[in-house]
C-alpha positions as CSV (number, residue, x, y, z in Angstrom):
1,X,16.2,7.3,37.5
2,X,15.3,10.8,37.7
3,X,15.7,13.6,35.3
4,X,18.1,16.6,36.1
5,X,16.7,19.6,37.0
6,X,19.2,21.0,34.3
7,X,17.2,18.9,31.5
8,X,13.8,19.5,33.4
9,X,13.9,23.6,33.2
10,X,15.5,23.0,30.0
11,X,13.1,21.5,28.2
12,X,10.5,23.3,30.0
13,X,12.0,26.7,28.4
14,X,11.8,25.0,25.2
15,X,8.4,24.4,25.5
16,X,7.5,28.0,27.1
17,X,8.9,29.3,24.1
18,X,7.4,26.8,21.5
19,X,3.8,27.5,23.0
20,X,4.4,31.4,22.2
21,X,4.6,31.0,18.8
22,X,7.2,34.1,18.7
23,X,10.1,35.1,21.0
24,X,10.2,34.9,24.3
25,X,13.0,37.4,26.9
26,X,14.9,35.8,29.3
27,X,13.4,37.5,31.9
28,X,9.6,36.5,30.7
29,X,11.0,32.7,30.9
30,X,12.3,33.3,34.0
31,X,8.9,34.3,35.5
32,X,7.2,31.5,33.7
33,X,8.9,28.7,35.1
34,X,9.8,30.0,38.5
35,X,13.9,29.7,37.3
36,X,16.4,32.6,38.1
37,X,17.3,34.6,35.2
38,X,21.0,33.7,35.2
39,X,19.7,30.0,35.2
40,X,17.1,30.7,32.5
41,X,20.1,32.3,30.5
42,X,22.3,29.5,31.5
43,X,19.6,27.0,29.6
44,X,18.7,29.0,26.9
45,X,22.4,29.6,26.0
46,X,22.8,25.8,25.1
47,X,19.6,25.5,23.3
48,X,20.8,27.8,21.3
49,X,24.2,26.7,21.0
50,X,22.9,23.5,20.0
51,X,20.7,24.3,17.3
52,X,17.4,24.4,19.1
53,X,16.7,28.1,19.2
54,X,17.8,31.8,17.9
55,X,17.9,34.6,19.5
56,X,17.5,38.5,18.4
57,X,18.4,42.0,20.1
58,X,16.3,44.6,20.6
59,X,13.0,45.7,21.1
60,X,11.3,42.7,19.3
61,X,14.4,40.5,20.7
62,X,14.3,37.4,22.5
63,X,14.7,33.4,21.7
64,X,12.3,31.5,19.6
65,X,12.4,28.0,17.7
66,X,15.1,27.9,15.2
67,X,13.2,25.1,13.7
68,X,9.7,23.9,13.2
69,X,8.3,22.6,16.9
70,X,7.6,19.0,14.3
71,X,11.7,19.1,13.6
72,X,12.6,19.2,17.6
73,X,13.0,16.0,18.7
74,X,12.6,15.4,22.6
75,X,15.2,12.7,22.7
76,X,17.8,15.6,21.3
77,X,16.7,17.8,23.4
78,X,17.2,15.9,26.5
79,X,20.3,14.8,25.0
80,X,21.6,18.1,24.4
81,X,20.8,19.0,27.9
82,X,22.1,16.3,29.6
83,X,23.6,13.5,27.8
84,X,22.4,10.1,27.8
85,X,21.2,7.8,30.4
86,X,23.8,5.0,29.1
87,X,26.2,5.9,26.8
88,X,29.2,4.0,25.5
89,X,32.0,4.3,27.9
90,X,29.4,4.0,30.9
91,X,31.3,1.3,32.2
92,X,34.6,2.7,32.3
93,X,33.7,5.7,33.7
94,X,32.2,3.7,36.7
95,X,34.9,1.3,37.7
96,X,35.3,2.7,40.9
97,X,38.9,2.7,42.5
98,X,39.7,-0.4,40.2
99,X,40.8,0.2,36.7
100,X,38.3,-2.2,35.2
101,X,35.0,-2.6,36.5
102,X,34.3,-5.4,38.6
103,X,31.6,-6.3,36.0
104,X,33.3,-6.1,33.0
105,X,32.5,-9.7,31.8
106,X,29.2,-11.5,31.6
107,X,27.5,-8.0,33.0
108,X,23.6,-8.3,33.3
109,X,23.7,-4.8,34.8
110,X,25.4,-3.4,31.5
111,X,22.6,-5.2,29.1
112,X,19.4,-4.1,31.4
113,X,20.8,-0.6,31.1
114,X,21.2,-0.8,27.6
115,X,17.8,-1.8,27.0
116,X,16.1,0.5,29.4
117,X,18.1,3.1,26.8
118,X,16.8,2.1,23.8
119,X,13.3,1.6,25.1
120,X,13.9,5.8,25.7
121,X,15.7,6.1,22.7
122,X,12.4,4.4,20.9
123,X,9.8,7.0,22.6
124,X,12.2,9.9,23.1
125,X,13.4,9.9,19.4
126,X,9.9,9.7,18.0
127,X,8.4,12.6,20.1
128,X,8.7,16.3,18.6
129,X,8.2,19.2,20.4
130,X,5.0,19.5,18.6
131,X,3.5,16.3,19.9
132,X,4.1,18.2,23.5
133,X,2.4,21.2,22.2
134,X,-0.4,19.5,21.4
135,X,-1.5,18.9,24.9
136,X,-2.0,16.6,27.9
137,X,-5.0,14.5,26.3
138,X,-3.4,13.8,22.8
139,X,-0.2,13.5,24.4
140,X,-1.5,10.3,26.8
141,X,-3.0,9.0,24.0
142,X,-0.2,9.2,21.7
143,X,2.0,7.7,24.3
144,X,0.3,4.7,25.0
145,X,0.6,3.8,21.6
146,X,4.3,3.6,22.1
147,X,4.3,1.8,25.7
148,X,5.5,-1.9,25.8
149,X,3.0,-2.7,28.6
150,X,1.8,-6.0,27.0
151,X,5.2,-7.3,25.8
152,X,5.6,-11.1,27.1
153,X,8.8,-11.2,30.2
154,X,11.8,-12.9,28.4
155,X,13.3,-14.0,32.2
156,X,11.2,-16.2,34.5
């Protein structure tokens, strides 16, 4: 699984403009993150769109949060910018040339992907863009906190 590079820059934007602490041009994102500026405007357009930031014109212009960074939820975010990994009608949309996928009944496939998305759901919807801001080290720590590493295998 691999993130887009739609929801990478995306989100990286977001964060650019979280860690300003005021409002950011297209242009100075652009240079930041190494995106073009059409791209960067591409992005910033549906963070905005969908709630995540404002923009101004004019001399003090630009886009900052339209919320506190502790209100931004990553899991939104990501969602926002790219949809789900699993989402209901998965399935359907992956038949192939048949009608009905070839799985349809008694699907192991459908349930591991259904829990890999709520183990996502579970870190992704309890991370804010603050805990980002607070950096690497806190981050790590904060994380691990969340990881199922020790969780006893159901299967054998």
């Amino acid at each position: 699984m691999k993130l887009t590079a739609h929801e990478e820059y995306g989100f990286r934007c977001l964060v650019k403009i979280g860690a300003s602490g005021g409002a950011l041009t297209i242009p100075e994102i652009s240079e930041a993150e190494g995106i073009s500026q059409a791209y960067a405007a591409k992005l910033l357009r549906t963070l905005r769109k969908e709630g995540f930031l404002k923009s101004a014109r004019g001399n003090v212009g630009g886009y900052s949060l339209a919320r506190p960074a502790n209100q931004i939820v990553v899991g939104e975010v990501l969602a926002a910018l790219g949809g789900k990994m699993f989402e209901t009608g998965f399935c359907e949309s992956h038949s192939g040339h048949a009608k009905v996928c070839a799985h349809s009944t008694d699907c192991s496939i459908r349930t591991l992907w259904n829990r890999v998305q709520i183990a996502l759901d579970e870190v992704l919807g309890k991370t804010t863009l603050q805990d980002i801001l607070s950096g690497e080290h806190q981050m790590t720590g904060w994380v691990t906190t969340l990881s199922p590493v020790n969780q006893p295998r159901m299967l054998s």
